[in-house]
Structures are given as structure tokens and as C-alpha cells.
C-alpha positions as YAML, in Angstrom:
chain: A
units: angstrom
residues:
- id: 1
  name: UNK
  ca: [12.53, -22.22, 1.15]
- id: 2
  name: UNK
  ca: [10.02, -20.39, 3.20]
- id: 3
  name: UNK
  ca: [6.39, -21.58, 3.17]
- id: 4
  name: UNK
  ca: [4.50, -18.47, 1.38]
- id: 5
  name: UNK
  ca: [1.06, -16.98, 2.55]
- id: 6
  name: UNK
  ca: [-0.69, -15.61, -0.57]
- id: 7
  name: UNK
  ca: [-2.62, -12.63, -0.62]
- id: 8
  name: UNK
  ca: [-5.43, -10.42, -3.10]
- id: 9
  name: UNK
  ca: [-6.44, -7.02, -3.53]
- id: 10
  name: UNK
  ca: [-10.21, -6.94, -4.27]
- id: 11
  name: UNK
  ca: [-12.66, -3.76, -5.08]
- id: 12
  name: UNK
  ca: [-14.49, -5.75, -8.03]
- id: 13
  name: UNK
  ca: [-17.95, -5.27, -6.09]
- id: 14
  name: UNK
  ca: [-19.92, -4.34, -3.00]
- id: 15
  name: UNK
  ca: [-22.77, -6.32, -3.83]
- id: 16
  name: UNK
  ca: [-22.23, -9.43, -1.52]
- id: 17
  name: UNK
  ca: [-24.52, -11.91, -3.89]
- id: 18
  name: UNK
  ca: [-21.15, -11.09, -6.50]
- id: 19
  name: UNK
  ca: [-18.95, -11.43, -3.93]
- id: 20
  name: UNK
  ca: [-19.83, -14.59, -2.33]
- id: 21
  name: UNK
  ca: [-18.61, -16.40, -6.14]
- id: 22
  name: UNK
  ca: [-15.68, -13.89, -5.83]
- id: 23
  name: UNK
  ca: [-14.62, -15.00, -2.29]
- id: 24
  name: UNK
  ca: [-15.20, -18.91, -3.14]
- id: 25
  name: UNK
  ca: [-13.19, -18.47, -6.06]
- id: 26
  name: UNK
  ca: [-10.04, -16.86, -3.85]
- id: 27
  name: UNK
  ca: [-10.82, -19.46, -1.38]
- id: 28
  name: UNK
  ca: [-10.28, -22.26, -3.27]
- id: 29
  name: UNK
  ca: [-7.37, -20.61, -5.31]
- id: 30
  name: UNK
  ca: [-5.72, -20.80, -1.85]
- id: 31
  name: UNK
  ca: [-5.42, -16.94, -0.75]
- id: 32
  name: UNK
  ca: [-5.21, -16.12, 2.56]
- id: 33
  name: UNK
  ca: [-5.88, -12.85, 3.06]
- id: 34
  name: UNK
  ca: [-7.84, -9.77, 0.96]
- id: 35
  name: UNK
  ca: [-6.33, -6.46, 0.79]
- id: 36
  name: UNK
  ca: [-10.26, -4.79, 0.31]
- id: 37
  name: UNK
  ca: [-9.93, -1.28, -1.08]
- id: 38
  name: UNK
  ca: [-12.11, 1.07, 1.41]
- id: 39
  name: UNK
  ca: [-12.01, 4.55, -0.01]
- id: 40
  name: UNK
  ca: [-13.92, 7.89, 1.07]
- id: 41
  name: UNK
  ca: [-16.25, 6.95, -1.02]
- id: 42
  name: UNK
  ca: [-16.83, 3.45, 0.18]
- id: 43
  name: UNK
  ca: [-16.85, 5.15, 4.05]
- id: 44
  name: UNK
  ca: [-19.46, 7.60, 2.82]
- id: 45
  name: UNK
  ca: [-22.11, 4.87, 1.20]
- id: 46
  name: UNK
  ca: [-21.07, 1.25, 1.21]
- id: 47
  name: UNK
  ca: [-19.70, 1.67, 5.29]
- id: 48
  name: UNK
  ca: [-22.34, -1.17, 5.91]
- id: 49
  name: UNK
  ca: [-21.81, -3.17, 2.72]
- id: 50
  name: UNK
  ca: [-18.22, -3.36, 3.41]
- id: 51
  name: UNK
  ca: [-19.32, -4.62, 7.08]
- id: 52
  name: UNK
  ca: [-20.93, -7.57, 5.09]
- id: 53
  name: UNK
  ca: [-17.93, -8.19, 2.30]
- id: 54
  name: UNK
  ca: [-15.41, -8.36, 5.72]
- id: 55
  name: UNK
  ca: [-17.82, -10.22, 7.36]
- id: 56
  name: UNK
  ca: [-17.81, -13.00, 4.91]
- id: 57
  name: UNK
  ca: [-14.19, -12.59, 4.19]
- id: 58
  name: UNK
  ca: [-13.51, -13.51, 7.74]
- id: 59
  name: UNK
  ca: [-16.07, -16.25, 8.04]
- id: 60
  name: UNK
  ca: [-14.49, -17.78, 5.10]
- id: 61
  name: UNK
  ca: [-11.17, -18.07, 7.17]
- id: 62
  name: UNK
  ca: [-9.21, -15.48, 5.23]
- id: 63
  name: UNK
  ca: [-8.10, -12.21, 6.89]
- id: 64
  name: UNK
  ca: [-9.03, -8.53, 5.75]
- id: 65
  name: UNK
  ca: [-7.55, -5.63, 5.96]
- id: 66
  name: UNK
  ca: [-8.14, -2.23, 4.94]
- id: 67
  name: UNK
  ca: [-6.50, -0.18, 2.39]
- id: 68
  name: UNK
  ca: [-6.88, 3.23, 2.30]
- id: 69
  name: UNK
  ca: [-7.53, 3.75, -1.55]
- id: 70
  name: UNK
  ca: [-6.60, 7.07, -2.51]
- id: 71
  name: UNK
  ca: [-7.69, 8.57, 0.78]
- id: 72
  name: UNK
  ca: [-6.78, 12.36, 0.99]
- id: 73
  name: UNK
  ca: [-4.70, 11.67, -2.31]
- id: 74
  name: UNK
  ca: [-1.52, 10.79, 0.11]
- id: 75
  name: UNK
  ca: [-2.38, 6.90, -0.73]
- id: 76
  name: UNK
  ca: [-2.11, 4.95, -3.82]
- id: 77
  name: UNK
  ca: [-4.88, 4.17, -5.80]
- id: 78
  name: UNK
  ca: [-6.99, 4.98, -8.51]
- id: 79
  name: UNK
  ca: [-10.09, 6.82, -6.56]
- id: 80
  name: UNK
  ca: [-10.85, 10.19, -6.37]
- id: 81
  name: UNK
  ca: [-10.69, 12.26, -2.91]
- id: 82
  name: UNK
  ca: [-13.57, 14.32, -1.64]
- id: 83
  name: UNK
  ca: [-12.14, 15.73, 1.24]
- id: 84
  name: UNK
  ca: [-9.71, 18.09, 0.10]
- id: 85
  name: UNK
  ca: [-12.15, 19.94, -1.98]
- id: 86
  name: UNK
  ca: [-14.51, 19.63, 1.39]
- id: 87
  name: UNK
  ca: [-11.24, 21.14, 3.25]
- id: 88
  name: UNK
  ca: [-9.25, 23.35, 0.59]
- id: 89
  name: UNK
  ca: [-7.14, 24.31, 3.32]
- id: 90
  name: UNK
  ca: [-5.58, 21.02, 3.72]
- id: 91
  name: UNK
  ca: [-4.17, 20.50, 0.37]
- id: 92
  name: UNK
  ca: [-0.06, 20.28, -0.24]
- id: 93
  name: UNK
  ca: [1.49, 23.07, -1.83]
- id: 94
  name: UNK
  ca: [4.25, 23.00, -4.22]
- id: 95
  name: UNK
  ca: [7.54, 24.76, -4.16]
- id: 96
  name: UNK
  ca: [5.94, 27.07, -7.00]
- id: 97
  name: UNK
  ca: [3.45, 27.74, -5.15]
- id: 98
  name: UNK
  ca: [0.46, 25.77, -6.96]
- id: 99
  name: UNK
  ca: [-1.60, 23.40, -5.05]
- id: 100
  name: UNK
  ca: [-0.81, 20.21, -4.90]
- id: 101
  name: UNK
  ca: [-2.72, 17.25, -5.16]
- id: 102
  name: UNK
  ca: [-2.87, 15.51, -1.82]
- id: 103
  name: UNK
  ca: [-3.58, 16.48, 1.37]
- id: 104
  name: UNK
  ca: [-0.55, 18.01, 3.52]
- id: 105
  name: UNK
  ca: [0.94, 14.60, 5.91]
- id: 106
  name: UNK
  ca: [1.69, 17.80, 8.73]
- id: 107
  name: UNK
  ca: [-1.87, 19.70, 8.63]
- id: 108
  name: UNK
  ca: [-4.13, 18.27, 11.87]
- id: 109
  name: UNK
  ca: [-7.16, 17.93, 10.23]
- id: 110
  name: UNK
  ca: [-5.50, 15.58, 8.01]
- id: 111
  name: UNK
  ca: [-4.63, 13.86, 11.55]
- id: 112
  name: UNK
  ca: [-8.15, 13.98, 12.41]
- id: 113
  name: UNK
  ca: [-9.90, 12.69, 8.80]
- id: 114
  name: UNK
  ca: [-7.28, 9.48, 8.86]
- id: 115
  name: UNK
  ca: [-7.55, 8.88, 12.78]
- id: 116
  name: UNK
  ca: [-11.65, 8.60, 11.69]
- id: 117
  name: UNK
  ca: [-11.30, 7.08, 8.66]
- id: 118
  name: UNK
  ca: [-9.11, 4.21, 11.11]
- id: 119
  name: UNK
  ca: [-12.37, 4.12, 13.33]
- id: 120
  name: UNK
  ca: [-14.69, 3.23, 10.28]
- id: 121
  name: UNK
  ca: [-12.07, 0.01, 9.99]
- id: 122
  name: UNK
  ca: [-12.14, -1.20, 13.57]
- id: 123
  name: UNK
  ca: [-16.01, -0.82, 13.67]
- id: 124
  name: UNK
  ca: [-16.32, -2.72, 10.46]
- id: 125
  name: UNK
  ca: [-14.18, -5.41, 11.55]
- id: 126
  name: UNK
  ca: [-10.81, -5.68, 9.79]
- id: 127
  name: UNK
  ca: [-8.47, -7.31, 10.85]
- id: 128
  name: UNK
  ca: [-5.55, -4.85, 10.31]
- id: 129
  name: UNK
  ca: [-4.75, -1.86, 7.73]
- id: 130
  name: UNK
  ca: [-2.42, -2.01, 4.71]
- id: 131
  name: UNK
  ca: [-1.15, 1.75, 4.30]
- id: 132
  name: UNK
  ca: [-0.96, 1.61, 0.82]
- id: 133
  name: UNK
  ca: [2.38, 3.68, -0.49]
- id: 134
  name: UNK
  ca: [2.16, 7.35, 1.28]
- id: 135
  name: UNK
  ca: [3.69, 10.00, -1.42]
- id: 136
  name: UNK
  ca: [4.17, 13.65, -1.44]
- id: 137
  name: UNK
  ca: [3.60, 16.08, -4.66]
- id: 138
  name: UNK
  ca: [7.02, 17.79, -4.33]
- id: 139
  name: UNK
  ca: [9.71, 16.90, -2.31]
- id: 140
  name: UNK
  ca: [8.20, 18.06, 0.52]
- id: 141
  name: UNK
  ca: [4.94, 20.02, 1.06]
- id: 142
  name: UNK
  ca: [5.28, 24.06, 1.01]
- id: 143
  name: UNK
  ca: [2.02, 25.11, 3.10]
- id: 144
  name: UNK
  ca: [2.04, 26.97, 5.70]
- id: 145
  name: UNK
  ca: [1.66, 24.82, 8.36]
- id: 146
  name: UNK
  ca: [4.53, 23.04, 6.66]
- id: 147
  name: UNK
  ca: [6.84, 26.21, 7.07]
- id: 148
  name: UNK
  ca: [6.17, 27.03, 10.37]
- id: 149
  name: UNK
  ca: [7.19, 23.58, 11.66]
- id: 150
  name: UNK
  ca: [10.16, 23.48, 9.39]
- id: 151
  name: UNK
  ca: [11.36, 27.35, 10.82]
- id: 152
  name: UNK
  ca: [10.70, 25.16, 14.03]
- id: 153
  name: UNK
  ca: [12.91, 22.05, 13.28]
- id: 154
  name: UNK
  ca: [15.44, 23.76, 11.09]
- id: 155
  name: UNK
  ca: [15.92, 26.87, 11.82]
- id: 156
  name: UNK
  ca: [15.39, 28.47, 8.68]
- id: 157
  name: UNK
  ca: [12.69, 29.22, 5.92]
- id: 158
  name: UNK
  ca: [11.93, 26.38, 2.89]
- id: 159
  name: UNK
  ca: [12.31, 28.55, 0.04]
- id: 160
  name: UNK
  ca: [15.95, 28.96, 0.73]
- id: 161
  name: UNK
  ca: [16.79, 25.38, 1.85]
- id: 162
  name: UNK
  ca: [18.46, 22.94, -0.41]
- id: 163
  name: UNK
  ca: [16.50, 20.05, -1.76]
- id: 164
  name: UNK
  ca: [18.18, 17.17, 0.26]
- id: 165
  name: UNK
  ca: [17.07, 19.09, 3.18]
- id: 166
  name: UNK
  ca: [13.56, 19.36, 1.49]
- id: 167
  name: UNK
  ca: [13.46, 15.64, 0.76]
- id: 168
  name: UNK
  ca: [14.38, 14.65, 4.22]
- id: 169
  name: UNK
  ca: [12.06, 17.42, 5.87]
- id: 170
  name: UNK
  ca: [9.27, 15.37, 3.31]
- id: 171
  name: UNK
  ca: [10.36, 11.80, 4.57]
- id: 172
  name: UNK
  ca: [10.20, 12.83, 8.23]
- id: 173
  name: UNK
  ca: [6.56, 14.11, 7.69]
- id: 174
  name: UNK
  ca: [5.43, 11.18, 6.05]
- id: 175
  name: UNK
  ca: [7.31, 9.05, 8.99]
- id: 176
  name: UNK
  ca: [5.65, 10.93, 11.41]
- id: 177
  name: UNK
  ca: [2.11, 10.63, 10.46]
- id: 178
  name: UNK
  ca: [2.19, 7.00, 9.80]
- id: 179
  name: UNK
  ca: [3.99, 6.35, 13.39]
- id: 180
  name: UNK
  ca: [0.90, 8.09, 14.70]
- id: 181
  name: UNK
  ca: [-1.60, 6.53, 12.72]
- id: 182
  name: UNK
  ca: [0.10, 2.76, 13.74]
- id: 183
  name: UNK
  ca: [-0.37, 3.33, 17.46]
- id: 184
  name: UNK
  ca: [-3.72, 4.86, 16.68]
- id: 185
  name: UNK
  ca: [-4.56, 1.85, 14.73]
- id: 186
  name: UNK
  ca: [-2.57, -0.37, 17.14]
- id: 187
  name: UNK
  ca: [-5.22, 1.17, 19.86]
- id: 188
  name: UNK
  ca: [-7.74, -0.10, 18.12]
- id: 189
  name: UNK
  ca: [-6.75, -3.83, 18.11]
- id: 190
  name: UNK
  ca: [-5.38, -3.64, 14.41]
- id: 191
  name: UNK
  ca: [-2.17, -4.52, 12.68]
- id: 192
  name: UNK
  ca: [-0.18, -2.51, 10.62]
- id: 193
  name: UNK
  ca: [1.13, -3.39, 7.04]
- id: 194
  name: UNK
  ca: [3.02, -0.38, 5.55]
- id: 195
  name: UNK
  ca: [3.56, -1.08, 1.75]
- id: 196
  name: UNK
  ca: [6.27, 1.54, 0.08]
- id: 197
  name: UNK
  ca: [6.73, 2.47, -3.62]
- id: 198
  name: UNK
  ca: [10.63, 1.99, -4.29]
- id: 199
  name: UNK
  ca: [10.60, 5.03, -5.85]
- id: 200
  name: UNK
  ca: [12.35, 6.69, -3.45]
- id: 201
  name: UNK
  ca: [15.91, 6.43, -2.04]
- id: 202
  name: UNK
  ca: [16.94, 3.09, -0.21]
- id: 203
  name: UNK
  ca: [17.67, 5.08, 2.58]
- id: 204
  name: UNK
  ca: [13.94, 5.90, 2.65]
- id: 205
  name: UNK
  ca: [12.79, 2.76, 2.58]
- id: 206
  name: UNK
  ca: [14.46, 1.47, 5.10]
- id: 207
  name: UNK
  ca: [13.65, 4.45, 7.82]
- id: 208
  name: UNK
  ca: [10.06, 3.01, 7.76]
- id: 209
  name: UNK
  ca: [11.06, -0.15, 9.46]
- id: 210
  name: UNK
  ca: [12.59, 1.17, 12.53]
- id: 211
  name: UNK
  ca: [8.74, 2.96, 13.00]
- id: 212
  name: UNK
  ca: [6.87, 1.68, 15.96]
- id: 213
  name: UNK
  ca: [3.55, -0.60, 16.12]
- id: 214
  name: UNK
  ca: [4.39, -1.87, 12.70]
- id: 215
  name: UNK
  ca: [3.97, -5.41, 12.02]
- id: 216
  name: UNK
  ca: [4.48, -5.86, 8.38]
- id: 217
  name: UNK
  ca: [6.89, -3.91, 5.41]
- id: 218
  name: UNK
  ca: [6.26, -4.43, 2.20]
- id: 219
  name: UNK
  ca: [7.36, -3.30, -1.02]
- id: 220
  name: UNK
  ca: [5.54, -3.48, -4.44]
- id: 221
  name: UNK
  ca: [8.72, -3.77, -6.87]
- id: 222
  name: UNK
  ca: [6.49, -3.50, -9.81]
- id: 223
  name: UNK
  ca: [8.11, -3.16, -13.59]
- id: 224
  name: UNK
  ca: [5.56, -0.29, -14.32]
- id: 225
  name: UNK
  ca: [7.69, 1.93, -11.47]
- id: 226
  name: UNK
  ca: [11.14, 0.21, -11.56]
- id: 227
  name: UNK
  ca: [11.30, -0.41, -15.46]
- id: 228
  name: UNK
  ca: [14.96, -1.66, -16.16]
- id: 229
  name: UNK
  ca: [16.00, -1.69, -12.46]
- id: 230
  name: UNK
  ca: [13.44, -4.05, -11.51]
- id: 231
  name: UNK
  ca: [16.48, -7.12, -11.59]
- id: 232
  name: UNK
  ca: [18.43, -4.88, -9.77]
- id: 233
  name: UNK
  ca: [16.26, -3.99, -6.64]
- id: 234
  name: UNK
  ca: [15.19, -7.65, -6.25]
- id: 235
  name: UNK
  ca: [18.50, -8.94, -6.34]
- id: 236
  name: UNK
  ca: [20.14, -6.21, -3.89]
- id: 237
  name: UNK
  ca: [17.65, -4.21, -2.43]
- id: 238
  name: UNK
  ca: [14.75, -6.34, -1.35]
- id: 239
  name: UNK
  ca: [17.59, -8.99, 0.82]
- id: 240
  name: UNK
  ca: [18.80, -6.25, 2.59]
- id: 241
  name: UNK
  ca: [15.62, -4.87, 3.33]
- id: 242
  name: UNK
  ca: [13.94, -7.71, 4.59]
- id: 243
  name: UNK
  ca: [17.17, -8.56, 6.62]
- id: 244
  name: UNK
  ca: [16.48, -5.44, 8.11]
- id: 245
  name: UNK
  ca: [12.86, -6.33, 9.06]
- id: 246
  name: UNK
  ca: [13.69, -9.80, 10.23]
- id: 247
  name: UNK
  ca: [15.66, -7.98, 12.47]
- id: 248
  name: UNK
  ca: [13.15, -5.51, 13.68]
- id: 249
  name: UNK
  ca: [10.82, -8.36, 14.22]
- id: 250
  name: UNK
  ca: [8.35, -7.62, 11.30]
- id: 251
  name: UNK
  ca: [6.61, -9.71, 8.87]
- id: 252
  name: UNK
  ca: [7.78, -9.14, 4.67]
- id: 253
  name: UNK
  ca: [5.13, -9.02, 1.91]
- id: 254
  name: UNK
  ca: [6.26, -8.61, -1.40]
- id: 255
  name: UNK
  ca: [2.97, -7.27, -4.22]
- id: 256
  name: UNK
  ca: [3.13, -8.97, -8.10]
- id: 257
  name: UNK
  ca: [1.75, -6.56, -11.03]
- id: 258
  name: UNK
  ca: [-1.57, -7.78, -12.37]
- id: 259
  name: UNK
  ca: [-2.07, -4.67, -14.15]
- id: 260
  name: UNK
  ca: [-1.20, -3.05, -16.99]
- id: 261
  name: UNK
  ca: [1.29, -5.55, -18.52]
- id: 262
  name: UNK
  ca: [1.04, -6.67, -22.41]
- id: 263
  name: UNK
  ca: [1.01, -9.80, -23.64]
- id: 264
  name: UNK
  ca: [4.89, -10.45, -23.45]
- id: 265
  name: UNK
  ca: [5.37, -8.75, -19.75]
- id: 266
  name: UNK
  ca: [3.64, -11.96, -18.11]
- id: 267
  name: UNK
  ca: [6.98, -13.47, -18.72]
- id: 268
  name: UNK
  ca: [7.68, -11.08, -15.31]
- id: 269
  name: UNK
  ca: [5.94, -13.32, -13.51]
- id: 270
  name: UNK
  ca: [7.83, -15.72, -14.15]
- id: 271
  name: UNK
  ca: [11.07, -13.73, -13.36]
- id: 272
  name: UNK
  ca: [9.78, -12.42, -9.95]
- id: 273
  name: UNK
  ca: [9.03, -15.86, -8.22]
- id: 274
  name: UNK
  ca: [12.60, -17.03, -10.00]
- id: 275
  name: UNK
  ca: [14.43, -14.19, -8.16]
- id: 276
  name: UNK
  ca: [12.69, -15.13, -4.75]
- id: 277
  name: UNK
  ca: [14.11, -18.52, -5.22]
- id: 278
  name: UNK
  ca: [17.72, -18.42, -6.43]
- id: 279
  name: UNK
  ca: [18.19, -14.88, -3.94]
- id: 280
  name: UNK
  ca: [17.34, -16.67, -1.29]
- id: 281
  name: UNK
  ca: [14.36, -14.21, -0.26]
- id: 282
  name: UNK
  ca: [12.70, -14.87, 2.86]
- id: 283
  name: UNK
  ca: [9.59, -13.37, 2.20]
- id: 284
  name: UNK
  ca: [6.46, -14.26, 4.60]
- id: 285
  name: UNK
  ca: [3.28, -13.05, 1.92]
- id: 286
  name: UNK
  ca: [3.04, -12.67, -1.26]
- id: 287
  name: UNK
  ca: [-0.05, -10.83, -3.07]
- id: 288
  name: UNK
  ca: [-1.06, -9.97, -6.54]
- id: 289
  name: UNK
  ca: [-2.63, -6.75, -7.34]
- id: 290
  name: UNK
  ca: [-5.67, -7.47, -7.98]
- id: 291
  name: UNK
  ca: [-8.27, -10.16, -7.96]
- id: 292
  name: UNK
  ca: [-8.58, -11.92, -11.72]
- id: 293
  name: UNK
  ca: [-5.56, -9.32, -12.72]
- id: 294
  name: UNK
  ca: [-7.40, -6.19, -12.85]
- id: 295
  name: UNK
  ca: [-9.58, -7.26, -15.39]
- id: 296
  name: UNK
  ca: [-12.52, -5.59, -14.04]
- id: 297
  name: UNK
  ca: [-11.16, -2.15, -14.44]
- id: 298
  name: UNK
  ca: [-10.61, -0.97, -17.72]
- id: 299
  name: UNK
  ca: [-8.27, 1.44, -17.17]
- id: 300
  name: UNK
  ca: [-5.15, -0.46, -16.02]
- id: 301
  name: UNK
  ca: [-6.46, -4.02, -17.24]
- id: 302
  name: UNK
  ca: [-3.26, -6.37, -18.99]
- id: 303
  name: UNK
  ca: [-4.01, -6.91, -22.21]
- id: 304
  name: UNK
  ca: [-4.77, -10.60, -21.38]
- id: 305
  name: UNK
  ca: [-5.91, -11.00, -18.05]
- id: 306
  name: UNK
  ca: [-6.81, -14.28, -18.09]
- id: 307
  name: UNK
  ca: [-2.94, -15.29, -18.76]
- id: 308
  name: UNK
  ca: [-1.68, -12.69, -16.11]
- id: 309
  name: UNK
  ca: [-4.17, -14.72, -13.48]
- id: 310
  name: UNK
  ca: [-2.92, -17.74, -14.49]
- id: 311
  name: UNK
  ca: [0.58, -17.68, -14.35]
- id: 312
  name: UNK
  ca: [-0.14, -16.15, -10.76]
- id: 313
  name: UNK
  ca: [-1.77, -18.84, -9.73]
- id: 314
  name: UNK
  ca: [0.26, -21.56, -10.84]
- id: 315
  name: UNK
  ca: [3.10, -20.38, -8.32]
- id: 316
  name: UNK
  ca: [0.13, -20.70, -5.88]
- id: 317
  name: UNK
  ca: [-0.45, -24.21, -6.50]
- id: 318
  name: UNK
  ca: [3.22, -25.37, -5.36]
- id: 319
  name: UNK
  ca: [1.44, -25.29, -1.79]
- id: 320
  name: UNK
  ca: [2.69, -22.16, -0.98]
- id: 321
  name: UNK
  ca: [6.42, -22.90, -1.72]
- id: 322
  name: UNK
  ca: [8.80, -21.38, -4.21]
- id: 323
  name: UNK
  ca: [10.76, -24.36, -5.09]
...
């Protein structure tokens, strides 16, 4: 079995006195790398701080990359966005009409906010960014820039098309931005990790590989998305995917839920790194979202962190090998 590089999320703390016992503590464990969360709002006041938190990441030996926490609302996680009250006209719109919540993947000044968000990263000092799962409101985004390119491509207006062509007008919009943002990124001397919710159609997933100047997929097959199909998309859908980036060249990361699990879902755990073995996944990294299992947010914390952290890092300690 493949020899496993081990990764962690972290947004505990920007003070770097906290984060110097943080960072020897994920040294030690073994990690890696750190997926640090680096939001609007951390661009906005901590820009410098993060400098410092990267800084020591990297002088510890471990990688960093960026995530783009809830940026715009068209990435995952649980921060608020400034900028599409700051630019109203940006926001998706819904097939009824009502805004959505996110910014619109097709509008330019969207372009322009993530192509200078990406130049906050490379003057930080990253060493790559982790796209963290680009979604949609709808099935596609109604706005008007939206409609005018999809008259363009299609030939015909949204209202009357028929929702697979929505979905796959909404997949190619999302493709297209983050094929522009990789070679923007690229530009910039950074590597690309593009992690995708699988709660969208395998057909979906796999278009993202085939994008250029990406370097790594991954895919965070947690329970609190999959529910009873998480079995299911491990055992089939995860070996075929990964076949497929093998083939394209890429790197594989696969993310663990450390949040929001009770007391009996740790048992997961155990099931996840059991799956990697006896399917035969050839995965290259493995991370946990997030550092001690959440347990520094509230809001999403298991209901025994401590445990969750644990039996995370126990599969650590076999040197990095699921056998």
C-alpha cells in the first residue's frame, strides 16, 4: 500500500504566540501540510498575520496552502462574504428570480475579486491553493450576464431550457472559472488542489480532472453529505476517479470528517481508512478537517472531539501507511 502524506485544515487562531504550540503539536503528530483558511475577512485585516502563520508553517517544513473560505459564497466554508453586499450586482440569481447567495462563477468582477484575492496568496507566500468545493445556488445561475452568454452558447433563452441543459450550462461555468483561476494561480508559481463535494453527478466530478494547470483532485466523501451512500462512493466511485487522475498525471487527496459527528459516528473513521485498504485506493494525501476535530468552533464541533482526534491520529502513527 501507498505511503500516505497527511494533511490539516487550521483557522483556530491568527495570533502566532497560539500558533507556534498549534504548529508544534501538528508537527510532531506527523502532518505535512496545513490547509490555512484565508477568507475576505482574513485578506482585509490579518493579510500580514497570515504572512507570519505561513511563514512559520513553512519554516517548520510543512507546506501551506490557501483555501478560499467562503470567498464570494461560491466556496465552502463557514465565513461570511463581504463582497457581494460591496457588489450587489454580482450575486447569482435563481430560476425564480430571487437572489441567490453566491456570487455569479460568469460575472467579471467576480474574475477580477478571485484573480486578487490569488495575488494576496502568492505575496503571502503559500505554497499552492486548495479551491475548496465551488457550488452554485440553483442549477445554474439566472443573471443576466448568465443569459446573455447562454443565448450565446445555446442558442436559446434559460427560462425555457430544460434542467439537464441548466445543470450542464452550471457545470461548464464553474469549469470555466476554475480553469482560469489555475493558470492564473499557475502564473503565480502556485499549485492547484481542486477539492469537490460528491454531491453532484459522477459525470461532474470527473470533468474537473481533464482541467488544465491542476495538480491535485480531491474529494471530501464525508457521511454528513453522502449519508447512506458513503460505502457506496468509496467502494466504486473514488477507484475510478482516482484511476482517472493517475491517468491525467495528478496527485489524489481524500478529506476525513472531524466535525459534527456524535459519539457513535467515530466508528467512520474507522470504516474510511478500512475501505482505503481492502479497495485498493491509491490515494497520495490524506487530511482531516480540522485541526483537534473542530473543537474550537462551536458550531460544527463532534460531540467528543478529543475521541474524533484520536482515532485520526492513530492511522497517522502507522508511518503513513494503511496496512
Amino acid at each position: 500500500m501507498n505511503k500516505i502524506r497527511f494533511g490539516v485544515s487550521y483557522f483556530t487562531t491568527r495570533d502566532k504566540r497560539h500558533f507556534a504550540l498549534d504548529l508544534t503539536e501538528i508537527k510532531e503528530a506527523g502532518f505535512k501540510y496545513i490547509v490555512h483558511t484565508f477568507s475576505e475577512r482574513d485578506l482585509e485585516f490579518y493579510k500580514d498575520s497570515m504572512r507570519e502563520l505561513v511563514s512559520m508553517t513553512k519554516d517548520a517544513g510543512l507546506s501551506a496552502l490557501a483555501d478560499p473560505w467562503g470567498v464570494l459564497r461560491l466556496f465552502g466554508g463557514e465565513e461570511y462574504s463581504k463582497w457581494i453586499y460591496v457588489y450587489p450586482h454580482i450575486r447569482q440569481k435563481k430560476h425564480n428570480g430571487e437572489e441567490g447567495y453566491g456570487a455569479c462563477p460568469n460575472n467579471p468582477k467576480t474574475t477580477e475579486l478571485l484573480e486578487g484575492w490569488v495575488d494576496a496568496v502568492a505575496d503571502i507566500g503559500f505554497d499552492g491553493v486548495f479551491w475548496d468545493e465551488i457550488h452554485l445556488d440553483d442549477l445554474a445561475c439566472f443573471c443576466e450576464v448568465c443569459n446573455e452568454l447562454f443565448i450565446d452558447e445555446y442558442g436559446g433563452r434559460m427560462d425555457l431550457a430544460p434542467s439537464i441543459i441548466l445543470r450542464e450550462f452550471g457545470a461548464l461555468s464553474k469549469r470555466r472559472l476554475m480553469e482560469h483561476l489555475f493558470s492564473y494561480a499557475r502564473r503565480k508559481g502556485l499549485s492547484n488542489t481542486l477539492c469537490v463535494l460528491p454531491n453532484i453527478t459522477l459525470e461532474e466530478l470527473e470533468s474537473y480532472i481533464y482541467l488544465r494547470d491542476l495538480d491535485t483532485f480531491s474529494l471530501d466523501p464525508y457521511p454528513a453529505v453522502l449519508k447512506t451512500n458513503f460505502i457506496k462512493f468509496m467502494e466504486e466511485h473514488v477507484p475510478y476517479l482516482f484511476k482517472k487522475a493517475r491517468e491525467r498525471g495528478l496527485e489524489t487527496e481524500l478529506w476525513v470528517q472531524g466535525f459534527s459527528l456524535t459519539e457513535e459516528e467515530v466508528s467512520y473513521i474507522d470504516s474510511f481508512f478500512s475501505l482505503i485498504k481492502n479497495k485498493n485506493i491509491e490515494v497520495n494525501r490524506v487530511a482531516i478537517w480540522s485541526f483537534r476535530a473542530t473543537e474550537s468552533m462551536s458550531y460544527i464541533r463532534p460531540e467528543n472531539p478529543e475521541k474524533v482526534w484520536k482515532k485520526f491520529l492513530s492511522y497517522m502513527r502507522r508511518d503513513g501507511r494503511v496496512d
